[in-house]
N, C-alpha and C positions, 0 to 999 in steps of 0.2 A: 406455938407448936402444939400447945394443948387443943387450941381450936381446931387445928385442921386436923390430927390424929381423931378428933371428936368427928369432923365431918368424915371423913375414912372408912370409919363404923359404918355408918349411917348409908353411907356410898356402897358400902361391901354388903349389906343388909339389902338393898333395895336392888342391888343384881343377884343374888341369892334367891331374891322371893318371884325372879322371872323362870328359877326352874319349877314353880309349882303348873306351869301353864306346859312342862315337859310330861308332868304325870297326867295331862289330859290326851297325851299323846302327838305332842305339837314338838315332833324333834328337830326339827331346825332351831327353831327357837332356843330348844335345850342347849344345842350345840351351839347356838352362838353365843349364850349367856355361857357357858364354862368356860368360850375363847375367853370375852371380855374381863369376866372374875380370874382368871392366869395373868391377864394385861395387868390389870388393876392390883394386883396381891404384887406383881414384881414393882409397880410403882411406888406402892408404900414403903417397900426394902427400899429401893433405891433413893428415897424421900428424906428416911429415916439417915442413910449413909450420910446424907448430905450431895448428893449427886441432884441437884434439883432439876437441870435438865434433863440428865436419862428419864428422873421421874415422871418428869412432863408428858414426854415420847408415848410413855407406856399408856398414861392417864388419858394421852388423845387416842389413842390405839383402840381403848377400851370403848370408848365411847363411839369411835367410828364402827366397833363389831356389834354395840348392842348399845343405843342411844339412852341415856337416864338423864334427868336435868341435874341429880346430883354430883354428878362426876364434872359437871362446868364448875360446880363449887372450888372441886378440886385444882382444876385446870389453873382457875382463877387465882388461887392463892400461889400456887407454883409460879405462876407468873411476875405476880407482886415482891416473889423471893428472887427472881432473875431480873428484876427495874425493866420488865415488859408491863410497862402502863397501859398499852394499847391494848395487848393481848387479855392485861384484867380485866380492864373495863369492858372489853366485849365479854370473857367468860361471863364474867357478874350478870350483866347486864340481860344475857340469854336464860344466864341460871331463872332470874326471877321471871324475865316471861313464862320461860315454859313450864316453872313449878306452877305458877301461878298460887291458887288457893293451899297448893301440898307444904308451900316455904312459912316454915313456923314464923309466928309475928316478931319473935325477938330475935330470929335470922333474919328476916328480913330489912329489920331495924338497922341489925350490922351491916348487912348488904349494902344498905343504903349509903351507910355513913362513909362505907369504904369507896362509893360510886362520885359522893362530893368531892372526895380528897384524890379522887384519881383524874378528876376533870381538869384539876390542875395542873395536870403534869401529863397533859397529852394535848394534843394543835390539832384542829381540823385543818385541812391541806384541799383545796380548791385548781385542779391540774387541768388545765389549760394544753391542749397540743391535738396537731391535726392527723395526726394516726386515728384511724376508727380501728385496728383491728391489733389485737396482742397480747403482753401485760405490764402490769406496772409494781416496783419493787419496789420495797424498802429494805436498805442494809442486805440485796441480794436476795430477800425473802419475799414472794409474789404475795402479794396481797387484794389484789384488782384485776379486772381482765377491762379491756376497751371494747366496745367504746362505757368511759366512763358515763354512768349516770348520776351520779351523786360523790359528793366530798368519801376523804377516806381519813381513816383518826393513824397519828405517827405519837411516840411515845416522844416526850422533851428532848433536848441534846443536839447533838450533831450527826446529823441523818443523811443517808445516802439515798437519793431517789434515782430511780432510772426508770425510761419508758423503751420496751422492746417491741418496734411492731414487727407482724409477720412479713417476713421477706425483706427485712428492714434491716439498717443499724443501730444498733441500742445509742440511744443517747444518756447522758445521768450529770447530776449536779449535786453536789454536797452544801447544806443548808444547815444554819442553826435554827433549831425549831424552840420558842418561849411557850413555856407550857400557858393554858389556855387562850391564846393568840392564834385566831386562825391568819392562815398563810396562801397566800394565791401565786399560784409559780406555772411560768409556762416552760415548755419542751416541746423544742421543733423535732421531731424526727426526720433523721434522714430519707429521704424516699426511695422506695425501695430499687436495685440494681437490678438494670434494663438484663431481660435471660439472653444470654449468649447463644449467638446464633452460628451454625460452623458456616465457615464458606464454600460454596460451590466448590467441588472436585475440577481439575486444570481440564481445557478441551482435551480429548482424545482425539488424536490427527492421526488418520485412515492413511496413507498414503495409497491409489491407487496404482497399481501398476501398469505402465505405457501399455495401450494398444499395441497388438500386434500389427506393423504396417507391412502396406505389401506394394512392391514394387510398380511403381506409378507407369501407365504404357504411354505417358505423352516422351519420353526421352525416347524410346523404340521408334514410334512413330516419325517424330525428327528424325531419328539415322535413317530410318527405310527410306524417305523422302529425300534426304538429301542422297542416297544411293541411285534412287529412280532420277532422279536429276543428274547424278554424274554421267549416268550410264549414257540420258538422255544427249546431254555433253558432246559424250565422246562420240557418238553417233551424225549428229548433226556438222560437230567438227571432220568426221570421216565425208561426211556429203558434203561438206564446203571442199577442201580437198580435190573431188574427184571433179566437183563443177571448175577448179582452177586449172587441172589437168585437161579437161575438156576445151578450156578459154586458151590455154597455151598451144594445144594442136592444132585448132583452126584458126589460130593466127598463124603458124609457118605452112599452112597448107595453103596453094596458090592453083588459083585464083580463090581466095577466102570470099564466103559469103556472110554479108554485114549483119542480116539479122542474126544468124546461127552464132555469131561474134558475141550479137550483144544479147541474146538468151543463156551463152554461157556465163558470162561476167557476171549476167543479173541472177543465176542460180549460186553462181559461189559468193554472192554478198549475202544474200538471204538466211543463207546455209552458215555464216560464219557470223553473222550478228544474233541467230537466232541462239549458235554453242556460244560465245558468251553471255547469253542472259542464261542459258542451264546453269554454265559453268560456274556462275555469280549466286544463282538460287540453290545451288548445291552446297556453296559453300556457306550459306548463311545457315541452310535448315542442319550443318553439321555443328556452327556455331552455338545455336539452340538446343540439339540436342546433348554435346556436354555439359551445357549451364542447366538444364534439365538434370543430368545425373547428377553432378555434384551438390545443388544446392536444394533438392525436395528432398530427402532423405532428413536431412538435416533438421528443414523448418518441420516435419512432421514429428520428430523425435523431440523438439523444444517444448510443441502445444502438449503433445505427452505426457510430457516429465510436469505440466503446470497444475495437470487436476488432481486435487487434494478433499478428503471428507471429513468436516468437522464435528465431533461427536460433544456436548455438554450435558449435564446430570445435576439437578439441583432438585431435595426431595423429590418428590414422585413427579418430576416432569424432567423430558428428556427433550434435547433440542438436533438438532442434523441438518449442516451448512454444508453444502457442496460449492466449489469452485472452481471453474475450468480453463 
């Protein structure tokens, strides 16, 4: 306790001597050294209480507002009070680079001695897994980002590793770790979950509406024809008639004359075979013409009713199917 309340001093001294660079009129600087020394003064409270972790908190706080190699000093020991070996041995281990020549010989000494005895109680971890891109945890605390280049240090015990890549599912595995025994572990991650695609909106069916039809003139024309034929008929049947009338007079007229006999007969056959062929074509072109009314209305109203417009929409492209 004596040690680190010693380094404390020393830590509070050496962010203190960053506001003389504020009386050259360098105020950012002032200003971040005041943050940092607020950080750092509530760490030592909080130190003191025996809260080592709040302490910590404060300790890295400090450091991230205004960088000193002394405050890793701090960090370090806090660490070593919470059985974070990893966390010391890196403090430590930064403290003395970046003091370099400023870390008195007999701190550094101690440095030292505390750097052997922490090796043993931390595993390098050699991770193995085909994620290139995310990060990697220990006990939920990120400590790596992928893709891995080099081993990472885990404190002794029973440790939680997980690897999360991006767009991925975390994978994780709980491992006992032997302090100085490096460890090679691999982690498949899962690959990542193909992006959801929405479906096409359903066709949109246009229904057209039937053509107006219009009354077709082949059934007119069959009635008129078969009328001109009746009429025809009944005409031809009147001159057959009159030639039969003719053939019966000059046969009771005496002395009859034979040719005049047989120019009538051959008038009223002529006359009567020619009104049944009207009589026959009148009645076919009637037959026509109602099969004409009833059944073209109809097929025209069915082809109608069949033409339909199909509309589809899938992002920016539209599609349009007609059918008739």
């Amino acid at each position: 306790m004596k040690a680190f309340l010693g380094t404390l001093l020393i830590a509070a001294a050496l962010a203190a001597g960053g506001s003389a660079t504020a009386q050259d009129g360098e105020k950012d600087k002032d200003r971040s050294t005041t943050e940092a020394r607020a950080f750092f003064n509530r760490g030592v409270d909080l130190f003191r209480e025996g809260a080592v972790d709040a302490a910590r908190v404060q300790f890295r706080q400090a450091y991230a507002t205004r960088p000193h190699f002394a405050v890793l000093y701090n960090i370090g020991q806090a660490s070593m009070r919470l059985q974070d070996y990893a966390g010391a041995l890196d403090a430590y281990q930064r403290y003395l680079r970046d003091g370099g020549t400023e870390v008195p010989a007999e701190r550094r000494a101690l440095v030292e001695t505390e750097l052997a005895k922490l090796r043993t109680r931390v595993a390098e971890i050699t991770l193995d897994t085909s994620a290139t891109a995310g990060e990697v945890l220990v006990d939920d605390a990120v400590v790596a980002r992928l893709p891995l280049r080099d081993p990472f240090i885990v404190s002794a015990g029973r440790r939680k590793i997980t690897v999360a890549p991006e767009g991925g599912a975390a994978v994780t595995r709980v491992i006992e770790v032997v302090g100085g025994q490096p460890v090679k572990l691999q982690l498949e991650a899962a690959p990542p979950a193909p992006a959801k695609t929405e479906a096409p909106p359903p066709p949109v069916v246009v229904e057209s509406p039937p053509p107006e039809t219009r009354a077709s003139s082949g059934p007119w024309i069959a009635l008129g024809t078969s009328a001109v034929l009746a009429v025809g008929a009944g005409v031809t049947g009147l001159v057959a008639l009159s030639a039969k009338s003719d053939a019966d007079a000059e046969l009771r007229r005496f002395p009859g004359s034979r040719d005049d006999l047989d120019a009538a007969h051959s008038r009223m056959q002529t006359a009567s075979v020619v009104a049944d062929v009207l009589a026959g074509a009148a009645l076919v072109a009637a037959g026509v013409s109602i099969y004409l009314f009833v059944s073209s209305p109809k097929a025209s109203a069915a082809k109608a009713s069949a033409q339909r417009l199909e509309v589809f929409g899938s992002g920016r492209t539209v599609t349009v199917r007609a059918s008739f």
